[in-house]
Each structure stands twice: as structure tokens, then as C-alpha cells.
C-alpha positions in Angstrom: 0.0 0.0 0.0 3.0 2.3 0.8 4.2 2.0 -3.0 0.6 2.6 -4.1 0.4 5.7 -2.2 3.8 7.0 -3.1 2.8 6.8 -6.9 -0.6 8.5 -6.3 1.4 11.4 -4.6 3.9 11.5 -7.6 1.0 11.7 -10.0 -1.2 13.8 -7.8 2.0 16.7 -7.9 2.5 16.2 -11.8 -1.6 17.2 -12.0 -1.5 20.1 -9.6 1.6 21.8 -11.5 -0.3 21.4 -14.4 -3.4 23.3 -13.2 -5.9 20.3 -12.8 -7.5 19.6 -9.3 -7.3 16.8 -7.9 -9.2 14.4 -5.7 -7.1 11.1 -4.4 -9.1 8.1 -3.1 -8.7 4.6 -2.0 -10.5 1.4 -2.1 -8.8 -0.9 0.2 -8.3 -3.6 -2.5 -12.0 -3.4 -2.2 -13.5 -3.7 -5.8 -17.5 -2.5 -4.5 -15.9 0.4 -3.3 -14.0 1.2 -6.3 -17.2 1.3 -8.2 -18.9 3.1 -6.0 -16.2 6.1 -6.3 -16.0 5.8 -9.9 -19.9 6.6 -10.0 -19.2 9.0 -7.4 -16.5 10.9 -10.0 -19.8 10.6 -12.4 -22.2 12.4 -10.2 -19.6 14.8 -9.5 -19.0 15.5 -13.4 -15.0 14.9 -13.0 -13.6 15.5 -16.2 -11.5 11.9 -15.7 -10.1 9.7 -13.3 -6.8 7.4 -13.1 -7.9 4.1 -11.6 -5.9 1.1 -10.9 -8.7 -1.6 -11.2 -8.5 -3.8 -8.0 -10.4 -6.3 -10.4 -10.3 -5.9 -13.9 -14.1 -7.7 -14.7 -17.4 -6.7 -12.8 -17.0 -3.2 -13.1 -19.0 -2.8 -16.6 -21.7 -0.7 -15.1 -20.1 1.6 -13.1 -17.7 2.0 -15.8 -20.1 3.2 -18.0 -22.3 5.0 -16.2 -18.9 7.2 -15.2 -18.7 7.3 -19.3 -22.0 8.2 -20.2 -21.2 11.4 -17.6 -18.4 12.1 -19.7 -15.7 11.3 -17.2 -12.5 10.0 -18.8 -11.0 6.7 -17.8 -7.7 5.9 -17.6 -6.1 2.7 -16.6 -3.0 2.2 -14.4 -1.9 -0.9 -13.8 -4.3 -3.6 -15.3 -7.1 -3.2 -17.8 -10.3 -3.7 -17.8 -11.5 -6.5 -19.2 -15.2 -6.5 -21.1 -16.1 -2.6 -21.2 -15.4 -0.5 -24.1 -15.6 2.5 -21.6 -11.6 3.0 -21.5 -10.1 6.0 -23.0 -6.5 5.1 -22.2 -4.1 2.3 -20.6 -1.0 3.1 -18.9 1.2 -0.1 -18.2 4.4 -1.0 -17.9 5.9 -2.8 -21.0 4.9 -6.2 -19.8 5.9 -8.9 -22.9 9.5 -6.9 -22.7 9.8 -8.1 -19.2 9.2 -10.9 -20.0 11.9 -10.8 -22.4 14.1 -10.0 -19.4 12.7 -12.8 -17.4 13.6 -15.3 -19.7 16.9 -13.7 -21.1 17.7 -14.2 -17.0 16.8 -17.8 -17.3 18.8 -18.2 -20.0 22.2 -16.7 -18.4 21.7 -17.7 -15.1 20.9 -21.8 -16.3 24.1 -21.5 -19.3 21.1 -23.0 -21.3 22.6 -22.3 -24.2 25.5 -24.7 -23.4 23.0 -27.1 -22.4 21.5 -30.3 -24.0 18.6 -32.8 -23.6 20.4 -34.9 -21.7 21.2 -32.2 -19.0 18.5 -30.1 -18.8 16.9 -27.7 -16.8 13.7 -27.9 -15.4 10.9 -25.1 -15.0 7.1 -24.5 -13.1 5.9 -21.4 -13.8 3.0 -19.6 -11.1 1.2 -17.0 -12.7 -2.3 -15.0 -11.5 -5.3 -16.2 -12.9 -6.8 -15.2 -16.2 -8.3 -11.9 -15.0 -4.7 -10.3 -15.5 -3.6 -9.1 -18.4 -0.7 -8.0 -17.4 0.5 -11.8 -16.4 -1.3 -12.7 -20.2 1.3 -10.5 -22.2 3.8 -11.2 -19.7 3.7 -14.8 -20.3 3.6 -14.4 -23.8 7.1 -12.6 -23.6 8.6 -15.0 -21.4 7.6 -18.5 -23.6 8.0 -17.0 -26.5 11.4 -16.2 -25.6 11.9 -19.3 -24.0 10.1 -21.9 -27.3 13.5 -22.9 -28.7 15.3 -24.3 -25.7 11.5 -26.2 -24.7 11.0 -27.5 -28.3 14.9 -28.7 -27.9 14.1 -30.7 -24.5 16.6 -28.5 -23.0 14.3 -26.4 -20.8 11.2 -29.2 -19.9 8.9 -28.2 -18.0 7.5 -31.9 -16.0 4.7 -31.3 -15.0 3.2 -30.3 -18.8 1.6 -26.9 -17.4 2.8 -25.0 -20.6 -0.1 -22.4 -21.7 -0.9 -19.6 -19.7 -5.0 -21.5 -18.6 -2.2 -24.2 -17.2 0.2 -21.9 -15.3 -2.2 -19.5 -13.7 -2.9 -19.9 -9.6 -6.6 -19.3 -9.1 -7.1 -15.3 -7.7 -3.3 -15.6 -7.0 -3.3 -16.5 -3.5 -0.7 -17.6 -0.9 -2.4 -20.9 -0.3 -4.0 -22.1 -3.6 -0.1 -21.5 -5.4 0.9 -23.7 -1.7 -1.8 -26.6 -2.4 -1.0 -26.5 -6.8 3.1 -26.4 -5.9 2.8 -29.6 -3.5 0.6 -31.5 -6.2 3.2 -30.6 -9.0 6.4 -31.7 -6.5 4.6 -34.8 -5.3 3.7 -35.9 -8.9 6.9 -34.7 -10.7 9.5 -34.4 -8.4 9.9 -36.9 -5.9 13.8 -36.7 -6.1 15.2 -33.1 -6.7 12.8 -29.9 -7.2 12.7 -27.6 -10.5 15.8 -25.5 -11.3 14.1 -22.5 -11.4 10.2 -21.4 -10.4 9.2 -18.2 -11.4 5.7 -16.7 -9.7 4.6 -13.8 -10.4 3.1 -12.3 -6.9 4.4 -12.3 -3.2 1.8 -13.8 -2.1 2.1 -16.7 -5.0 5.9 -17.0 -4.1 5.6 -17.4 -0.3 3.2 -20.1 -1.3 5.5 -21.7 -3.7 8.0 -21.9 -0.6 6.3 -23.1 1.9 5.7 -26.4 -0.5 9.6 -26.4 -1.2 10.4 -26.6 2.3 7.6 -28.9 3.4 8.8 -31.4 0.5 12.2 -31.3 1.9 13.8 -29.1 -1.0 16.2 -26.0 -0.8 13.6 -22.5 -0.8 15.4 -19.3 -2.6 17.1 -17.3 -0.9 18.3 -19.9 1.5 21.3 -20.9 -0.8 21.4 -17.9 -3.3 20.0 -20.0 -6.1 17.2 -18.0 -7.9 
């Protein structure tokens, strides 16, 4: 929340030196809130808002009943998903991080110098299909990745290869926990994956807490990423 509210304090200074008012509200990670103060910005004819959607489906209505005041909506963050009522989306370049996510792979595992018969293995945690930021993500990182997994040199055991397979259902802490002990029970009875990427905290203490509870070295403990 600290980062959150550092950003909308950058932002809110940028609009104020530029002559706009501005009105900064939160909603707690509380999506019924968040509508309810984008249809406050409508009754209050704001001329837009800069919303980071705590979800990015369900908020149709509000949405466009903010529209139909003539309130401009800008995304930060995520997107919404299933509304036509967005004027603008500002993200971080998500497919070139994960570029950089798998050009890290890469170095880090020599994979380049590797072969099928010494491979590396991979489990990737992503959130669920309601982010599009961990769609285009994903899309950066396997595409960069296809060679070396085509070649058998990067396999990925368990089969959980498109993004419907790698996602953890509303990202949480214990539903990554419960889908990490099923994939190390089932595909790694012997030695854990070489590398696990997850794309949340929450998701990533999850993914530890099955490491250590199957008996396998978590990151961070031995400096291995």
C-alpha cells in the first residue's frame, strides 16, 4: 500500500503543477468500493479519473455510467476487461519483461551450453486469467523461451505450458501452496525444478512453503534463484 500511495502522490503533484485539481481516493483492494467512487466521480461530473482496477471484470456498469457522464477513464496498472468504456491504458511494458525474465533464465541456467540430456527444469505460477498484465507477460517469457523447450533443454515436467495451465486461481498464498505440493509430489519426488518463477508475493511465499515442506532447498536460503 506504501508504493501505491507514493505513486498517487507523484501523480497527484505532476496534475496540480499542471493546473488540474485533484481528488485522491482509495479502495482498500476493495473492488465494490471502487465502483462506488468511480460513480461518485460521475455524479460529481469529473472530467476523468486514473484508476488502478483492483479487479479488472465486474465493473462494466459503473464503468459506464462514469462514461455516459463524460468522465475519462484511464487505466494504471491492469485493464479492464469486457467494457469499451476505457479512453487510455497506462502499463508498464509487460511482454519486454518478459523478455528479461527469460533472457535471465537463460544466463543464469548457461542454457545455451545445455543439452537434452542435462536439462533444466521449469514450473511457472502465474495470477489467474483476470490479468492481463500476467497474459502479455507470459507471452514474452515463452516465447522467448520456445526454442530451448521445443529442444528438451528447458522441460517443464509437470506439462503446465499455456498460460489457462500456469495460472494460480485469484493468486493467493495458499491455492499456489496446495498446486506447488501437487506438482512436486507428482513430478519431483527426487530433486525440485531449477528454477520457479511466480509472479506475486503472495504466490511466491506459497510456492515456498511447499519447497520446504517437500524437503527441497527454498530461494534465498542458498542464493539459487
Amino acid at each position: 500500500a506504501g508504493e501505491k500511495e507514493e505513486q498517487a502522490t507523484v501523480l497527484s503533484d505532476l496534475l496540480l503543477e499542471e493546473g488540474y485539481q485533484v481528488q485522491t481516493e482509495y479502495a482498500g483492494m476493495d473492488s465494490k468500493t471502487q465502483a462506488q467512487q468511480l460513480e461518485k466521480a460521475a455524479r460529481a461530473q469529473a472530467a476523468a479519473v486514473v484508476v488502478e482496477p483492483v479487479k479488472t471484470s465486474g465493473m462494466e456498469a459503473s464503468l459506464e455510467k462514469a462514461a455516459e457522464a463524460g468522465v475519462g477513464i484511464i487505466c494504471y496498472g491492469q485493464l479492464f476487461m469486457n467494457t469499451e468504456y476505457v479512453d487510455a491504458y497506462v502499463v508498464n511494458d509487460h511482454y519486454e519483461q518478459g523478455v528479461q525474465t527469460a533472457l535471465q533464465i537463460e544466463e543464469l541456467q548457461d542454457l545455451e551450453h545445455r543439452t537434452e540430456e542435462n536439462p533444466v527444469t521449469l514450473e511457472i505460477f502465474l495470477e489467474d486469467g483476470n490479468n492481463i498484465n500476467d497474459q502479455v507477460f507470459y507471452l514474452g517469457l515463452m516465447g522467448t523461451l520456445a526454442t530451448y523447450v521445443e529442444d528438451d533443454v528447458l522441460v517443464i515436467r509437470s506439462g503446465r505450458d499455456t498460460f489457462q495451465e500456469v495460472t494460480v486461481q485469484d493468486g493467493s498464498k495458499e491455492n499456489a501452496r496446495v498446486l506447488c505440493e501437487e506438482i512436486l509430489e507428482d513430478f519431483y519426488q527426487e530433486d525440485g525444478p531449477d528454477v520457479i518463477y511466480a509472479s506475486g508475493d503472495l504466490m511466491t511465499q506459497g510456492v515456498c512453503i511447499a519447497l520446504d515442506k517437500a524437503g527441497f532447498a527454498v530461494p534465498g536460503e542458498t542464493g539459487e534463484e
